[in-house]
C-alpha positions in Angstrom: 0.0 0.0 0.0 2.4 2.5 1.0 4.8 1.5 -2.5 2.0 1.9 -4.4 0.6 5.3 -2.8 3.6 7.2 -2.9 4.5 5.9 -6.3 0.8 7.5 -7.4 1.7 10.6 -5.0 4.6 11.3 -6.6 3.1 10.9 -10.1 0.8 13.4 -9.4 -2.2 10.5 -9.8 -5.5 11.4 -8.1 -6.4 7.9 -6.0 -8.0 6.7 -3.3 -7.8 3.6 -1.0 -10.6 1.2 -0.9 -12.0 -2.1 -0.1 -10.8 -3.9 3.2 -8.0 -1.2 3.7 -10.3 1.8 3.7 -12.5 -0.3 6.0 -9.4 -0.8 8.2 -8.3 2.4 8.4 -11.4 4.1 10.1 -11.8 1.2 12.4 -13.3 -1.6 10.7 -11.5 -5.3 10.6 -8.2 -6.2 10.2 -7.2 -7.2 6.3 -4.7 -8.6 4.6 -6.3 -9.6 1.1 -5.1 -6.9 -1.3 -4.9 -3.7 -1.7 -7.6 -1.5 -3.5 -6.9 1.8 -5.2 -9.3 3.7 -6.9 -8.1 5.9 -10.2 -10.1 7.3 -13.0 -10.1 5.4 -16.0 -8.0 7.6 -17.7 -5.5 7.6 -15.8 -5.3 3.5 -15.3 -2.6 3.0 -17.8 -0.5 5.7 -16.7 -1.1 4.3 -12.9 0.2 0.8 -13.7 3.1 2.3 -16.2 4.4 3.9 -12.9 3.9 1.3 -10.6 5.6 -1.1 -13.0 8.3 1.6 -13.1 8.1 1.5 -9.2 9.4 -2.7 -9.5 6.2 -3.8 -9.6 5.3 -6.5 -11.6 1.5 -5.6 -13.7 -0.9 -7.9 -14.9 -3.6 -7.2 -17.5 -6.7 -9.7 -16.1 -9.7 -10.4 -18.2 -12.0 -8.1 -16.6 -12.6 -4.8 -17.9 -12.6 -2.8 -14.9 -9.2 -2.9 -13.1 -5.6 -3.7 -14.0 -3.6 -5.5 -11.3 0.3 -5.1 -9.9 2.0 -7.2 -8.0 4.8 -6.1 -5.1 6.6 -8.8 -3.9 3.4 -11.3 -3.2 0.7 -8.4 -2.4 -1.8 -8.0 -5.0 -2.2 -4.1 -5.7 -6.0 -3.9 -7.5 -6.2 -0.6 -9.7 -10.0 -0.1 -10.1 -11.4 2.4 -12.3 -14.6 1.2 -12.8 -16.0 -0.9 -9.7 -19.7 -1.8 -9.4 -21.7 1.2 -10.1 -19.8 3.1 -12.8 -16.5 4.5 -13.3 -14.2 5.8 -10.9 -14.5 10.2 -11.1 -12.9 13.7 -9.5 -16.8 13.6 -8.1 -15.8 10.1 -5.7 -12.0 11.0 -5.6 -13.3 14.4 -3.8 -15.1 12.3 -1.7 -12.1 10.7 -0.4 -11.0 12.1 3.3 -7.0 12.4 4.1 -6.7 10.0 6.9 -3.1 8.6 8.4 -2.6 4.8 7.2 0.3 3.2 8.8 2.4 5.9 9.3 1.5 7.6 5.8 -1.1 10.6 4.8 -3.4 8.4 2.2 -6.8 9.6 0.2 -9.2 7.2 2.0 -12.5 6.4 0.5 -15.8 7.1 2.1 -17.0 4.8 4.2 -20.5 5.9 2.1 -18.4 4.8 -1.3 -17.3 1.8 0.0 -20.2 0.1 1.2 -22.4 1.7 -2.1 -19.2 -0.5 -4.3 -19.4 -3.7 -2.0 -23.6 -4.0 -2.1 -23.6 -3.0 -6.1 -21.1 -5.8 -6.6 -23.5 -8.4 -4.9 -24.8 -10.9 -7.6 -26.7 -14.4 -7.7 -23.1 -16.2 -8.4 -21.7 -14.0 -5.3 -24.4 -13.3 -2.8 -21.9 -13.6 0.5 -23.5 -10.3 2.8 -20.7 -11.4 5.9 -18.2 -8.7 4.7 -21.0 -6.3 4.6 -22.9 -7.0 7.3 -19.3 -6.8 8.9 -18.7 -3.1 8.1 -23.0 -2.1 8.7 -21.9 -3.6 12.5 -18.4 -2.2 13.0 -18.9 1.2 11.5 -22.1 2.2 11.4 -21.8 5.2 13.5 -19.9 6.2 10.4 -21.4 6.0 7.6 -24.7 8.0 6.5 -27.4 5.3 5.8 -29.7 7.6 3.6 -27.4 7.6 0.7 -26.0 4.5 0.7 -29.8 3.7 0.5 -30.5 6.0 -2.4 -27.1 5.2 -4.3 -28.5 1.1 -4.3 -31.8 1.3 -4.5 -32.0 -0.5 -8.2 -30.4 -3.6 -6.3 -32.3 -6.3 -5.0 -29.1 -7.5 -3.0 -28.7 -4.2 -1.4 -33.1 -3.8 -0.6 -32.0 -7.3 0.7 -29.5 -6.0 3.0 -31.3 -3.4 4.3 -33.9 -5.2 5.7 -31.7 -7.5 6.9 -29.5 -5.1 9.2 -33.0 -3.4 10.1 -33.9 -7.3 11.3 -31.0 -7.8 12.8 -31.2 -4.0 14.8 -27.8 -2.9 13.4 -29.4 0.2 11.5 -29.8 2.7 13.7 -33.5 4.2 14.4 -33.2 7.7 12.6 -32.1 5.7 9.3 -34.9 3.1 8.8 -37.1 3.6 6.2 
């Protein structure tokens, strides 16, 4: 993470952590999957030229919507178009400067990352635990009403949301 994001800094690429590690870095569970970056798609190529010119060794997967490095044995993820459209200055803005192990990163918002995670939901990949993990950990933190709004064409994510009302991890002023 920190190769990568200084690499990106010093570039002069707008990004912004995500998945597990923005989760992790306002509170949420420990991780140690991968490491997520959000950049726009124009600037995907560009981000994996440098972090190739940084040692790191890129990989061009079948999917459409990221491009992948590897340093050392840790999977760095450049996504540029996750689950709900492409990556843009309007979500980079979004991102809050937060201190990640010892370094000043653009974080995601917590708001972002949960709206990514319940978009990406399908019938092959219905698994709620990592999001039912974040709606219990950090729900103080996140502002329910737009996450709402943002999914609110996926059954996965109505799904969810009756299921954390169930369950009484919503809190009361953000029930429908």
């Amino acid at each position: 993470m920190k190769h990568a994001g200084a690499a990106l800094r010093d570039a002069e690429i707008r990004f912004a952590l995500a998945g597990g590690l923005a989760i992790w870095a306002r509170g949420g569970a420990v991780t140690d999957h991968d490491v997520d970056l959000l950049v726009k798609p124009e600037d995907a190529e560009r981000a994996l030229r440098v972090l190739t010119e940084a040692g790191m060794r890129p990989e061009r997967p079948p999917e459409d919507w990221l491009l992948k490095a590897y340093h050392e044995d840790t999977l760095v993820d450049l996504i540029f178009s996750p689950a709900g459209g492409p990556v843009t200055d309007e979500l980079l803005d979004r991102a809050e400067e937060r201190e990640v192990m010892a370094m000043r990163l653009p974080v995601s918002s917590m708001e972002d990352v949960l709206t990514t995670k319940l978009l990406a939901l399908t019938e092959q990949e219905p698994n709620y635990a990592s999001v039912l993990e974040v709606a219990r950990t950090l729900r103080e933190q996140i502002v329910w009403d737009e996450v709402r709004e943002r999914t609110e064409s996926s059954p996965f994510a109505k799904a969810f949301f009756t299921l954390i009302e169930e369950l009484g991890i919503l809190p009361e002023h953000a029930r429908a």
